[in-house]
N, C-alpha and C positions, 0 to 999 in steps of 0.2 A: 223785259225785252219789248216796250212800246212802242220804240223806234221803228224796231225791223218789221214788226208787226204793221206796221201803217203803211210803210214804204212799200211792204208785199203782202197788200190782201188775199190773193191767191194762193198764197202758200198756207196760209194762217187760215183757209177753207179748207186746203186741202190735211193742215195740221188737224185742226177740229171734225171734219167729219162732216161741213156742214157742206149745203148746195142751194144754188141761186141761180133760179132758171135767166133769169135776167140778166145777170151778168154773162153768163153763158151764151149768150144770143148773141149779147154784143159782142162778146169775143170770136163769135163765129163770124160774122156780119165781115164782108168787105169792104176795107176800107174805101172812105169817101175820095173821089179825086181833089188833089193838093195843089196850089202854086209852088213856084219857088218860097222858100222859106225868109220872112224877114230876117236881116240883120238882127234885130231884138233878139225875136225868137231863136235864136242857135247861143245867143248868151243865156238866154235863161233854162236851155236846155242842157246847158254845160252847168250851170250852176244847180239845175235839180240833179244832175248826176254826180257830181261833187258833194252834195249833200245826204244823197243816197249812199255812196258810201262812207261816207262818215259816222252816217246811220249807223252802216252795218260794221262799221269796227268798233264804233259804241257798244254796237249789240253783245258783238265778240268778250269785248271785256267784260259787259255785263254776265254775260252766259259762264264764265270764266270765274268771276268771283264770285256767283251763286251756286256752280260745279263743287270751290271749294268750301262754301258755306255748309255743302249741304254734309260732305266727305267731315268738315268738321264734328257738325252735329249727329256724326253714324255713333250710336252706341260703344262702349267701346268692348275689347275681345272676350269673349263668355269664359277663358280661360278652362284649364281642366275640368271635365265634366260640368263646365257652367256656373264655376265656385263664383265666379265676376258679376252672374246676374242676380245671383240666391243673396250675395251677401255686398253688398254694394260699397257700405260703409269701408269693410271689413277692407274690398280691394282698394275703396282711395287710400286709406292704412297704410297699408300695403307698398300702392305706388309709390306715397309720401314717404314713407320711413326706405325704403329701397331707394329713389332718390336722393333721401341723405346719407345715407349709409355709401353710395358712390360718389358724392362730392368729399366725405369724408376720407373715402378710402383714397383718393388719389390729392388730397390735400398731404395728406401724413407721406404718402409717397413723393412728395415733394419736396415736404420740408424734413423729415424722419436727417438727423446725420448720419455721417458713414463710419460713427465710432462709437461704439458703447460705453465710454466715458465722457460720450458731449451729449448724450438723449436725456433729457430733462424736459417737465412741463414745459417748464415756458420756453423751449424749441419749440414746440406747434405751436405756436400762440403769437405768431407772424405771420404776414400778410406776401405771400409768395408772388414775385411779376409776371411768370411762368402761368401760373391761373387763367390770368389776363390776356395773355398774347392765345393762350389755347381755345379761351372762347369764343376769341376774334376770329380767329382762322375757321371754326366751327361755324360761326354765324355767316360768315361771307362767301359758303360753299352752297351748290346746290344740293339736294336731297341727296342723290344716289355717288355723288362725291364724296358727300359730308357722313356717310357711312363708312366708309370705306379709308378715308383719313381716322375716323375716329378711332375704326380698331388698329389702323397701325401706331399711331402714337399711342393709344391705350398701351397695346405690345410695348409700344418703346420704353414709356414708363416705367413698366412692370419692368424691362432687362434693366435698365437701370437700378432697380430697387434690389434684385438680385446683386447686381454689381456692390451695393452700398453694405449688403449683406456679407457677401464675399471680403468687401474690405473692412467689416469688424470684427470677420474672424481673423482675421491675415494681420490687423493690430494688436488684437489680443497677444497673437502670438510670434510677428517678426516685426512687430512696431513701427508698421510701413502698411500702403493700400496692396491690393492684386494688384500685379503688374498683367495689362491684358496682353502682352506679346510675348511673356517669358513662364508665367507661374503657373500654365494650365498644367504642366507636367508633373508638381507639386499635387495635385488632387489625387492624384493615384497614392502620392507618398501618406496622405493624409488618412486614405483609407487603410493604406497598409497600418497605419498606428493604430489606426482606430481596432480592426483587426488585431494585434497584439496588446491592446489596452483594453477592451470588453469582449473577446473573443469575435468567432467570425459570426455568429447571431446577432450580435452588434454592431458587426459593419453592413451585416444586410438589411440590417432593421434601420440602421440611418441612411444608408444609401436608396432605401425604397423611400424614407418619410423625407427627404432631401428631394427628390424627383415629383413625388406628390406634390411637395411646396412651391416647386419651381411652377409646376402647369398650375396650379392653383394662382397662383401670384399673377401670372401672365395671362388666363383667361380671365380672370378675375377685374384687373386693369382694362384689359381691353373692352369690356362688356361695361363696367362702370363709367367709361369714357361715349361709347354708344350711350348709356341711357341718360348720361348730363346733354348730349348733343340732340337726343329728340325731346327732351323737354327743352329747352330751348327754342328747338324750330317752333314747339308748339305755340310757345308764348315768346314770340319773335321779340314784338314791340319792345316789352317791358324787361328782355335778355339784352337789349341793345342798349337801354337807356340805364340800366342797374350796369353794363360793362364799362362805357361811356364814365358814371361814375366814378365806379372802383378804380379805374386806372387814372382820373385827375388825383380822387384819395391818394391813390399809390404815387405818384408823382411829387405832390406836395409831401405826404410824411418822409419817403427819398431823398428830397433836398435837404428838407430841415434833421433828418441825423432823429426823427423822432420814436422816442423811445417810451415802454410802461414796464414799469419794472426793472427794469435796466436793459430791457431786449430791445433793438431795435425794430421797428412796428414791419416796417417795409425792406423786404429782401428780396435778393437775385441769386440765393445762395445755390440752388438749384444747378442754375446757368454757370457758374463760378464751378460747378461739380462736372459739370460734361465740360468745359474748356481744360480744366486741369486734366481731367483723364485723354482729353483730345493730345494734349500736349506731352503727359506721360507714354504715351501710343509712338507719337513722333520723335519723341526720344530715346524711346526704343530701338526703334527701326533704324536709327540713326548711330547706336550704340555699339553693331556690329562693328563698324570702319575702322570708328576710334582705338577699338580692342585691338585690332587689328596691327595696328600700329604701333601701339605700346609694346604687343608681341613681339618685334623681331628686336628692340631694346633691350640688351643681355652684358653688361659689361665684362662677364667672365666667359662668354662665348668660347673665347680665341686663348683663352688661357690653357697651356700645356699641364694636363694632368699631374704631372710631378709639381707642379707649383701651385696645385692647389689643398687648400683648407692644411699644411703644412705644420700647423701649429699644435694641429689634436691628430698626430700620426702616432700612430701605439696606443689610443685611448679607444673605450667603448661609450660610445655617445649613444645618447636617448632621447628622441625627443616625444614628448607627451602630452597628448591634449586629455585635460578633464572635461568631460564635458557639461557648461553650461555653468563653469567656474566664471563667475563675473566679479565687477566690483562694487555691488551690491551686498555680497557674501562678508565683504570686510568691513564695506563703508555702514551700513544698514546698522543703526542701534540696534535693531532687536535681537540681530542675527550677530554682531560684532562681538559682544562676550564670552561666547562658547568658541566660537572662529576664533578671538585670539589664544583659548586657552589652547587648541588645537593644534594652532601655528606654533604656538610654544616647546609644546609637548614634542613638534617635531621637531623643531630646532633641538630643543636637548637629543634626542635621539639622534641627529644626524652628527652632533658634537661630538657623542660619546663614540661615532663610528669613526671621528675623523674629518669629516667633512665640513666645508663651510660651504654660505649658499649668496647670494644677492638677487635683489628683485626689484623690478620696474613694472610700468605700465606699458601694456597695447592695445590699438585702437583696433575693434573686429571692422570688416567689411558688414557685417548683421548682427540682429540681434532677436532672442527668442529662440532660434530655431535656424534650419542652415549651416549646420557644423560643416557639410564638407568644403562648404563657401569660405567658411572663415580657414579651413584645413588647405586648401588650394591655397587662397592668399599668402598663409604666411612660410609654404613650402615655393609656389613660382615666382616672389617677391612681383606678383602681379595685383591689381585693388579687383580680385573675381566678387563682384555685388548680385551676380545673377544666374541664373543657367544655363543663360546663353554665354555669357563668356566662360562659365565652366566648361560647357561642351567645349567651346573654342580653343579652352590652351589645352584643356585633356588630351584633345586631339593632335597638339602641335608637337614639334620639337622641344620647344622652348622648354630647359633645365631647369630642375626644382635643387633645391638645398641636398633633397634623399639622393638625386639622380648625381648630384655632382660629386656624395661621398661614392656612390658607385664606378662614376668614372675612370675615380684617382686609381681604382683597383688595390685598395689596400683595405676597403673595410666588406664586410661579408654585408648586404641590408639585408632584413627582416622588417616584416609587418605583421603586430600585432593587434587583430581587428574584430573585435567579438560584437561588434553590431552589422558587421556584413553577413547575411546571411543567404544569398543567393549572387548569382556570375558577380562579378567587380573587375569589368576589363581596365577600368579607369586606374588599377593597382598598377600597372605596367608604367603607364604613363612616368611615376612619382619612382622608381628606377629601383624598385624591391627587387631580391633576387629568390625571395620565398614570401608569401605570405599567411598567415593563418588567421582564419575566420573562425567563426561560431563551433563549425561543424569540425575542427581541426585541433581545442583545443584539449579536448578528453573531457569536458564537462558533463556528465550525467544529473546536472540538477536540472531544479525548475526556476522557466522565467521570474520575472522580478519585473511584471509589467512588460514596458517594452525593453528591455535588458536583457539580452540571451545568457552572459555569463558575466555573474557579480566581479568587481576590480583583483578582488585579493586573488582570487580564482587564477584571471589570465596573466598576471603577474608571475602566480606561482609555476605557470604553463610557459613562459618566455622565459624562467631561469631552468626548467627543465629540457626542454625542446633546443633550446639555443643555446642560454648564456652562463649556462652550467657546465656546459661540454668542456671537456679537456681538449688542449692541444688546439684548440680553433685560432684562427685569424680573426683581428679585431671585428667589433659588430657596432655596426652603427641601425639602431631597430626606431621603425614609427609606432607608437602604440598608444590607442585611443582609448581610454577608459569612459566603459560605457553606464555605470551605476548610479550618476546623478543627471543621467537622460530624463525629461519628462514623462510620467504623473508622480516620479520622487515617492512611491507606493505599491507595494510594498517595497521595503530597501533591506540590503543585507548586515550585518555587522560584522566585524572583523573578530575570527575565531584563531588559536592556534594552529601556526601554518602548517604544523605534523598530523591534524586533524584535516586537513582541507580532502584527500583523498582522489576522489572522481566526482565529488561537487553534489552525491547526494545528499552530506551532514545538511546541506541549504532548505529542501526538503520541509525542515521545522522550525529554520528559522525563516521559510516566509511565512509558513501558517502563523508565527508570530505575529507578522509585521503589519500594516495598517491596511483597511480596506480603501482605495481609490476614488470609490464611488463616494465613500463618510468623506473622507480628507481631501476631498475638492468642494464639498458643501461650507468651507471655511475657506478662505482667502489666507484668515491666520494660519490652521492648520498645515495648507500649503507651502508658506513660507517656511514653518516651521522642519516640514519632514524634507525639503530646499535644501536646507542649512545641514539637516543631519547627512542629508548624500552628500553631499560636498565634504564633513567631515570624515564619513569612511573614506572618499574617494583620496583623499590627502593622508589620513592614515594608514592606506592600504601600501600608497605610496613610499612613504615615509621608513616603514616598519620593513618593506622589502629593499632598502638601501641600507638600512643599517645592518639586516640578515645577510644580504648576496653582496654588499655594493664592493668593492676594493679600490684600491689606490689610482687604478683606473679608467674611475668608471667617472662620467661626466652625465647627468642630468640634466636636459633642458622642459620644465614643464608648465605649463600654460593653460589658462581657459581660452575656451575656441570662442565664445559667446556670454553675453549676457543672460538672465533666466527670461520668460516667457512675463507681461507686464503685470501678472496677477503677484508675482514676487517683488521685480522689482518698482511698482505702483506709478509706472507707464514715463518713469525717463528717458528721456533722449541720451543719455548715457549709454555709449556703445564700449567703454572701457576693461579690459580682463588683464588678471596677475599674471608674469610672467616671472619662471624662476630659473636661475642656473645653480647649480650644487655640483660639488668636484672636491677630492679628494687633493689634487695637486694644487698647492696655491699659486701657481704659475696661469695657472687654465683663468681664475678670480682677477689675477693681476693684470689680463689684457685687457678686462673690461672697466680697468677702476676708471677710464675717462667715462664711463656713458651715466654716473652719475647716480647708481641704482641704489637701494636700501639693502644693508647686511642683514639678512636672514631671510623667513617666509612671507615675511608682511611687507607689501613696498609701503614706504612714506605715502602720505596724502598727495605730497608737494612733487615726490617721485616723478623723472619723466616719463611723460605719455608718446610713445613709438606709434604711428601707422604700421600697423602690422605689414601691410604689403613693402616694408622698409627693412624688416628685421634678415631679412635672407642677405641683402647685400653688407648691413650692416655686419653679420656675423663673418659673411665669409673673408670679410677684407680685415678684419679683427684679426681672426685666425690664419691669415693668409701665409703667416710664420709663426 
């Protein structure tokens, strides 16, 4: 500060402590009388006072960058009991590796994909644009701004990572992202599985380590993003001029498509991940109208009950979902040899009753998981891909295929539902005139995983309850078999039906069956115990047509969905068999235009139906 120092000796005596009698004097001293003031002299009295503070803004600055010199050179925090001064090395360590360990953590949450079939080294091993822009914004903040930015983005980071999280389990298993306006509702279902697949010690042991991971991940983020932002501030210069860089770098290997290893070096994939889910969000919200619309589209609305489905008047219709029958089960070499002996098995059996069968393809709305989704679809002849359009038509008028045999008032409906196991107002909807659930069907055994009550069971419970009674009026029943539901462990196997009882014989044959926990440590395993539910679920079938079935009974049965993509090794293939069987070949002969394959197995070549298709197709088939 020499400047200010010279321009105010007086203050710089009274700074120091010193005294001078002599300048004192004169200050006391009255002034001398003056003339008027030359012209000169009022210029060079303006020009010393120009000067003077010029001084003293000099000074200012100076005072100002030695303020912060000196703030720089303060020691730095003693840390816990002082660990920071005893061990000095130990904390630049410390800092160093905790500085990297935060550039690292929020690189991987950058570039990390949102699927567990695309995370491979050399995915981190890209140079992310997102980096870049976040440093800039950091460096061009003041201090107590540039805190306070830093932990919101840190946050946002971290929700994003979570999100990316979210959509590898959700591929795993309906081979599609979270949808973030429709699927929160979904987490509750999730726990409920979890809950019947490891008991309820298992769902509160992941539900706590799930909630742990989340605040961990998001403090975590957020703190890692603060401590890249004050190293930084600290080594401003040389943050600016290494940013400066890296984003020309990134620019030029951008343009040129540059690649090591076959990755390309410079990415924006990040930014490409928040624009889609931007756009997934808006398509959402946007989703409601559309549905909206396609609802009040009913071509059979206005149709007089006596003129409808006309064709199967005096039969007992069935329609039945297996669940998780895809066509992976048929098409899959590994799984395809036992599956055709299966399919075979049941065609003789259904021959020797009488019956012939034909079979096509349809296309689900989902895949993985979601059965009621693909269960609405192919009953409201509506494309329900979500839970909001579920609610939507559960809620509506709008007629399903079940609601319309009920209209005609000539067939009694029945629902047969052994995976409902608590309220099911949405049963109403679909036009049942009785339903039976879990708690309804007399089973005395034990789960099967998430399975309340094995296929052969509720089978043998819908020809007692219903379709065994004397004297009834036809029956048109929905009935879901629930034994090749997901984790396929343990599974039942088909016993003599005179043994079946109240469903304790089950009892020993789960103690049989596979542990869940061993036969998901295999992917093979998996597929394989896949294949066997599918087998009983078609045997179960199979064997109670040729027992109960008669001359009037008409089978329609189906997979709701594909398997989960640990089975079928993550296709986009949304395809499931669909089969009709009937006794009358009058009932075979109105479908001989759609094309289908004689027996259980459709052709390869077979046509592929949109499921949301097959309701209007059937009713206008049968419309005589």
């Amino acid at each position: 500060m020499p400047l200010f120092t010279r321009s105010h000796p007086l203050a710089q005596q009274k700074a120091t402590g010193e005294t001078d009698s002599t300048a004192a004097t004169e200050a006391a001293a009255p002034p001398e009388p003056q003339g008027p003031p030359e012209p000169a002299d009022t210029a060079d009295t303006s020009e010393q006072l120009e000067t003077a503070e010029t001084a003293e803004a000099a000074g200012s600055a100076e005072s100002a960058a030695d303020s912060a010199e000196q703030s720089a050179q303060l020691p730095a925090r003693a840390g816990w009991f002082g660990w920071r001064t005893r061990y000095p090395r130990t904390a630049r360590a410390v800092g160093l590796g905790t500085t990297v360990l935060a550039g690292v953590l929020l690189i991987v949450a950058l570039l990390v994909p949102d699927r567990l079939d695309r995370i491979t080294l050399q995915s981190f091993f890209r140079f992310p644009v997102e980096a870049i822009v976040l440093a800039i914004v950091l460096l061009v903040l003041p201090a107590k701004a540039r805190r306070i930015v830093a932990v919101v983005l840190g946050a946002f980071v971290g929700l994003s990572t979570v999100l990316k999280c979210l959509d590898m389990g959700f591929y795993q298993t309906l081979a599609r992202p979270f949808d973030l306006v429709f699927d929160w509702v979904l987490l509750s279902d999730a726990a409920d599985f979890l809950k019947d697949s490891v008991g309820r010690s298992g769902e509160v042991l992941a539900i706590v380590g799930v909630i742990v991971a989340l605040i961990a991940v998001l403090a975590g983020s957020a703190l890692a993003m603060v401590r890249l932002s004050d190293v930084m501030a600290r080594h401003r210069p040389m943050a600016v001029r290494t940013t400066l860089v890296l984003g020309v770098v990134w620019i030029m290997c951008f343009t040129l498509s540059f690649q090591v290893g076959g990755v390309t070096l410079a990415t924006k994939g990040y930014s490409t991940f928040l624009a889609n889910r931007v756009q997934y969000v808006r398509e959402g919200l946007g989703d409601a109208d559309v549905f909206k619309k396609q609802l009040n589209v009913d071509a059979f609305a206005k149709t007089p009950p006596n003129q409808l489905l006309t064709g199967l008047r005096g039969k007992d219709v069935m329609f039945t979902f297996i669940e998780s029958y895809g066509r992976v089960a048929i098409d899959d070499p590994t799984m395809a040899p036992e599956m055709d002996k299966t399919l075979a098995a049941g065609d003789a059996r259904l021959k020797a009753a009488g019956f012939a069968s034909q079979s096509g393809w349809l296309r689900s709305p989902v895949t993985g998981a979601g059965s009621w989704l693909a269960h609405s679809t192919f009953l409201s002849g509506l494309w329900v891909k979500n839970q909001q359009r579920y609610r939507t038509v559960t809620t509506s008028t709008r007629a399903t295929l079940t609601s319309y045999f009920q209209k005609t008032g000539a067939w009694r409906t029945v629902g047969i539902v052994p995976g409902v196991r608590k309220a099911w107002p949405e049963g109403k909807y679909f036009g049942l005139d009785n339903i039976y659930d879990s708690t309804h069907l007399g089973y005395n055994g034990p789960y099967f995983s998430w399975t309340p009550v094995p296929d052969q069971f509720s089978l043998e419970s819908f020809e007692k309850l219903e379709y065994g009674k004397k004297n009834r009026d036809p029956i048109m029943a929905e009935i879901i078999l629930a034994s090749s539901h997901n984790p396929w462990s343990p599974i039942a196997h088909t016993i003599p039906w005179n043994q079946l009882g109240d469903g304790t014989i089950f009892n020993q044959i789960k103690k049989e069956g596979t542990n869940p926990t061993e036969v998901w440590k295999s992917a093979k395993r998996v597929r394989t115990e896949y294949r066997k539910a599918i087998q009983y679920s078609v045997d179960s079938l199979t064997q109670w047509m040729q027992r109960y079935g008669n001359k009037n009974t008409v089978l329609v049965f189906l997979g709701d969905h594909q398997p989960v993509p640990t089975v079928t090794g993550g296709t986009s293939d949304r395809d499931v068999p669909i089969t009709i069987v009937a006794h009358d070949p009058k009932v075979l002969d109105k479908i001989s235009s759609w094309g289908w394959t004689d027996g259980l197995k459709p052709a390869d070549n077979a046509p592929v139906l949109s499921m949301d298709k097959f309701r209007d197709k059937f009713m206008t088939t049968f419309a005589k």
